[in-house]
C-alpha positions as CSV (number, residue, x, y, z in Angstrom):
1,X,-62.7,108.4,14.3
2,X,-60.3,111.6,13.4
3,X,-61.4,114.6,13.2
4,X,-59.2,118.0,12.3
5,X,-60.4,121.9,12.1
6,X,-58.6,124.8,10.9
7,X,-59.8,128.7,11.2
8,X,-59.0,131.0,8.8
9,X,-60.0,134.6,10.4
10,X,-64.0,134.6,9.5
11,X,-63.5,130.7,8.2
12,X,-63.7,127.7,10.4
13,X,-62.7,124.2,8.4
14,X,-64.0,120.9,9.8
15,X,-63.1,117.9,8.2
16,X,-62.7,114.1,9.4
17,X,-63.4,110.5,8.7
18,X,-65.4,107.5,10.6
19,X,-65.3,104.0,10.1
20,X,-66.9,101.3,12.4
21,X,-67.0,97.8,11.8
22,X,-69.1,95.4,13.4
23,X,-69.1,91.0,13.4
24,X,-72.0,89.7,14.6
25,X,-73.1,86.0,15.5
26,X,-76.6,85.5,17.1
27,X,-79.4,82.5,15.9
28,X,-81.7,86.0,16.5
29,X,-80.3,87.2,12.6
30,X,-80.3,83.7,10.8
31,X,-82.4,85.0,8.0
32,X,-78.9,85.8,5.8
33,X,-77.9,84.4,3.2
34,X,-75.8,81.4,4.6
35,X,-78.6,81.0,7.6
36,X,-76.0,80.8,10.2
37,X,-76.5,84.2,11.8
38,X,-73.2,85.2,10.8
39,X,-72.9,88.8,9.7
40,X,-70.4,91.5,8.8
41,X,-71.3,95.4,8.5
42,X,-68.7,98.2,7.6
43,X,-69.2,101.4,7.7
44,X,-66.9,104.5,6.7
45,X,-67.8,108.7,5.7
46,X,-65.6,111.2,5.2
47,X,-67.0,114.9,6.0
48,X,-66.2,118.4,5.5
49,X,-67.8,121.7,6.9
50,X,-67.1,125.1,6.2
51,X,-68.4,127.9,8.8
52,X,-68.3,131.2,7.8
53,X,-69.4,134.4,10.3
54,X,-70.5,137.6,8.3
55,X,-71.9,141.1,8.4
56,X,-70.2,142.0,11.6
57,X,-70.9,138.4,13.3
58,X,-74.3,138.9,12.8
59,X,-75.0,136.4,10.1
60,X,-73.5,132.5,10.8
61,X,-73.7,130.5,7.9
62,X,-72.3,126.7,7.6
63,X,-72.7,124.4,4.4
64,X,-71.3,120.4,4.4
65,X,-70.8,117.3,3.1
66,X,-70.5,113.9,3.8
67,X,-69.9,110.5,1.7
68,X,-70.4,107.7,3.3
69,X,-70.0,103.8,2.3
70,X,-72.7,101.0,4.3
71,X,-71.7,97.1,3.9
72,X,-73.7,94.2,5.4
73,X,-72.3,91.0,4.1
74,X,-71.8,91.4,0.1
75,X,-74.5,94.4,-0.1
76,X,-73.0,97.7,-0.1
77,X,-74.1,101.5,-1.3
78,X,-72.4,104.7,-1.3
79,X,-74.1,107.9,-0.8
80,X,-73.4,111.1,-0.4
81,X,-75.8,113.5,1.4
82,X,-75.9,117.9,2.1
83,X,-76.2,119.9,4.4
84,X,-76.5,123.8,5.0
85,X,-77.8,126.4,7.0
86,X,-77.8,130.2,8.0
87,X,-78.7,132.0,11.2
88,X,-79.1,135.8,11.5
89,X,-78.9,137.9,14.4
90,X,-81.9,140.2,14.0
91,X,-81.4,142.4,17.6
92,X,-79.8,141.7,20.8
93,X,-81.7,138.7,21.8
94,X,-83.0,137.7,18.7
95,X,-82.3,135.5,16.3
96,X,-83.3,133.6,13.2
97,X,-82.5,130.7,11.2
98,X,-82.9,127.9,8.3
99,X,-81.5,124.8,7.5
100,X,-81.7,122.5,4.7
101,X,-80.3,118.8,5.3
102,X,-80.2,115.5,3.6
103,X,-80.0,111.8,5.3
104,X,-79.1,108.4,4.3
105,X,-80.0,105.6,6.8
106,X,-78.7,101.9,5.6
107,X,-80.4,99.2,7.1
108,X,-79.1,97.7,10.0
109,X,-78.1,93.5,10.6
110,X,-81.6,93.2,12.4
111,X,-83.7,94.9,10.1
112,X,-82.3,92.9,7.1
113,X,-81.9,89.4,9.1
114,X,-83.9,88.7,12.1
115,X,-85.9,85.5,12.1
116,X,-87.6,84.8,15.3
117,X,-91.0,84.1,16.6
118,X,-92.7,85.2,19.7
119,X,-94.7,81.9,20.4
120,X,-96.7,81.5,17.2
121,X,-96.1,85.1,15.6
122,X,-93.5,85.1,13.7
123,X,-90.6,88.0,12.7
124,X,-89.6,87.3,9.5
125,X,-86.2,88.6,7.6
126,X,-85.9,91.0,4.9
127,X,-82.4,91.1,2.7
128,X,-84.0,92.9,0.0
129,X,-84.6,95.7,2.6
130,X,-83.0,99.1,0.8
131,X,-81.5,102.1,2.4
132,X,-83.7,105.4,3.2
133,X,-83.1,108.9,1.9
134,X,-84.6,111.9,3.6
135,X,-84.8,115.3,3.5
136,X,-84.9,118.0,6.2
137,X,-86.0,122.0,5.8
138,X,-86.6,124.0,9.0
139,X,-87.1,127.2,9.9
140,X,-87.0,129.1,12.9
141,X,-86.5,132.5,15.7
142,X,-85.5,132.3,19.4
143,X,-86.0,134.7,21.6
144,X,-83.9,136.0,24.6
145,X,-85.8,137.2,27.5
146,X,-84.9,138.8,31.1
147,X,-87.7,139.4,33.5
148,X,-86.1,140.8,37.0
149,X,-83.4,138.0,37.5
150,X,-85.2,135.3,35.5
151,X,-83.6,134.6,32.4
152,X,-84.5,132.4,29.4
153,X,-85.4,132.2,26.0
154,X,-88.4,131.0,23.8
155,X,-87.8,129.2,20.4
156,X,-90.6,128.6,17.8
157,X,-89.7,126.7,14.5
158,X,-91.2,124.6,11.7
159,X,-89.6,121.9,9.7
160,X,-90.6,119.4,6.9
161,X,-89.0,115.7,6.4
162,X,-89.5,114.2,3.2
163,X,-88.8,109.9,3.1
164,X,-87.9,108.0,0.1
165,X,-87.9,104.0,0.6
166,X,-89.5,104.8,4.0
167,X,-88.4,101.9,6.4
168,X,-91.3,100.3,8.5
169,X,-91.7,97.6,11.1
170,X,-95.1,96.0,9.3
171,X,-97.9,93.3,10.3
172,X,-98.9,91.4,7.4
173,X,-99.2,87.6,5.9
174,X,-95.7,87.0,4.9
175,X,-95.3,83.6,3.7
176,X,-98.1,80.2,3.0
177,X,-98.7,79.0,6.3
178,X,-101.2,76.9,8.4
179,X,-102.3,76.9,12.0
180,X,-98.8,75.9,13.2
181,X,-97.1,79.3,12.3
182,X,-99.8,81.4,12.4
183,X,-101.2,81.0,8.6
184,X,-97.8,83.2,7.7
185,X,-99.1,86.0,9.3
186,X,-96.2,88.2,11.4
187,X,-93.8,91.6,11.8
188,X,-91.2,92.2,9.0
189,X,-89.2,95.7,8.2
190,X,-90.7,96.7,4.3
191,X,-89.4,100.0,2.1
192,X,-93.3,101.2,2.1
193,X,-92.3,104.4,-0.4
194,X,-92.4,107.8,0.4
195,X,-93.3,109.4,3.6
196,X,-93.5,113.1,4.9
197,X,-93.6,114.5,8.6
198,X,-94.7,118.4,8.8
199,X,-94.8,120.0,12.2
200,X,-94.1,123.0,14.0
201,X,-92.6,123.1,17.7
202,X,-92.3,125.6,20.6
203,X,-89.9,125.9,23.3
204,X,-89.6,127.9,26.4
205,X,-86.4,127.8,28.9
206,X,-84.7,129.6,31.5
207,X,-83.9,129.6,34.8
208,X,-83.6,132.3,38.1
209,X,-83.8,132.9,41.8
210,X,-87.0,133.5,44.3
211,X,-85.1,134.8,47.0
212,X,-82.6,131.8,48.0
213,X,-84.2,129.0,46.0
214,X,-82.9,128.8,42.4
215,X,-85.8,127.9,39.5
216,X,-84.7,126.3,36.4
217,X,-87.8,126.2,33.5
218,X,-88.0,123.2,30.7
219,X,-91.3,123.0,28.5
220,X,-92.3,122.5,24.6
221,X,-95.0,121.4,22.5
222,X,-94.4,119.9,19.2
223,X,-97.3,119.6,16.7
C-alpha cells in the first residue's frame, strides 16, 4: 500500500494505490477449473480524494474515486466506483450531512470454488459467480449536548443501499442426485438480482462524572 496527501490552504489531496495478491491451495476450493484447489486472486485500485472546507469551515465537502482491478484465476473485471459527500455546520453543536457512495464487491476464492459437504449436504462451487455493484445515499444531523459535566452527542440518520447481482449464500437442488448425496439438494453462493436495504438509525453517546466515578454512555437502534 502507498498512500500520499498534499494540502493546498482550504484543499486536502489524498491519493494512493493498493494491491494484494493472494495463492491459495486447500481440497476445501477444488470446484475451479483444474479441480486441484489451486487458486490465484490479485487485486490492485488506485484512489484519489479531494477535501475541500468552505464558508468559513462551516461546510466540509469531500468527492473521490477509485478504480480498481479483481483477478481469480483467468477471470478478471475492472471497475470504477464514486464517492461524495458534504457536512454543514448548522450551530455550535450541530451538524448535518449527506453522502452518496458506490461499491464493487468481487467474489472471493470460496464463494466461486468451495466444494465440500457437511455429512450428506453438500456446498457446491459457483465460477459463474459475478461481482456486486451497490449503491449507498445517507442522510443525517448529530447533535452536541452538555448537561452539568455530562457530555455527549446524539446522531439520527437514514440511508438507502441499492444491490445489483446481489450475492447470496442459497439452499436449493443443485445438481441430479439420489439418496447418497442428498438428491442434489445443498448451499451454493447465486447472483439473485437486485436487492435494496432502507433504514434509519439512532445513536446516543457521551460520557461524565457522578462525583469520583466516571460514566461513559454507548446505545443505538437501527431500523
Amino acid at each position: 500500500d502507498m498512500e500520499m496527501a498534499m494540502i493546498y490552504d482550504s484543499f486536502t489531496v489524498t491519493a494512493g494505490i493498493t494491491m494484494q495478491n493472494t495463492d491459495s491451495e486447500a481440497l476445501l476450493y477444488s470446484g475451479d477449473p483444474d479441480g486441484n484447489g489451486e487458486n490465484t486472486a490479485n487485486t490492485q485500485a488506485l484512489y484519489l480524494q479531494v477535501d475541500k472546507k468552505m464558508l468559513r469551515e462551516k461546510l466540509m465537502l469531500s468527492g473521490g474515486v477509485r478504480y480498481e482491478n479483481f483477478k481469480v484465476n483467468t477471470y478478471e473485471r475492472s471497475q470504477p466506483v464514486y464517492r461524495a459527500g458534504a457536512t454543514y455546520r448548522v450551530l455550535k453543536a450541530t451538524y448535518l450531512r449527506a453522502s452518496y457512495g458506490q461499491g464493487f464487491r468481487f467474489p472471493t476464492i470460496g464463494e466461486r470454488y468451495i466444494n465440500t459437504s457437511v455429512g450428506q449436504l453438500n456446498i457446491y462451487p459457483n465460477e459463474n459467480l459475478e461481482p456486486e455493484f451497490s449503491v449507498n445515499v445517507e442522510g443525517g444531523v448529530k447533535q452536541g449536548f452538555r448537561i452539568g459535566s455530562f457530555t455527549g452527542y446524539v446522531d439520527a440518520v437514514v440511508f438507502q443501499q441499492e444491490f445489483d447481482r446481489f450475492v447470496e449464500f442459497t439452499f436449493s437442488q443443485w445438481v441430479p442426485g439420489n439418496l447418497q448425496n442428498l438428491f442434489g439438494l445443498g448451499f451454493r453462493s447465486v447472483n439473485t438480482g437486485g436487492a435494496r436495504i432502507t433504514g434509519a438509525e439512532i445513536e446516543a453517546a457521551g460520557k461524565g462524572r457522578i462525583g469520583p466515578v466516571e460514566i461513559g454512555l454507548l446505545m443505538g437502534w437501527t431500523h
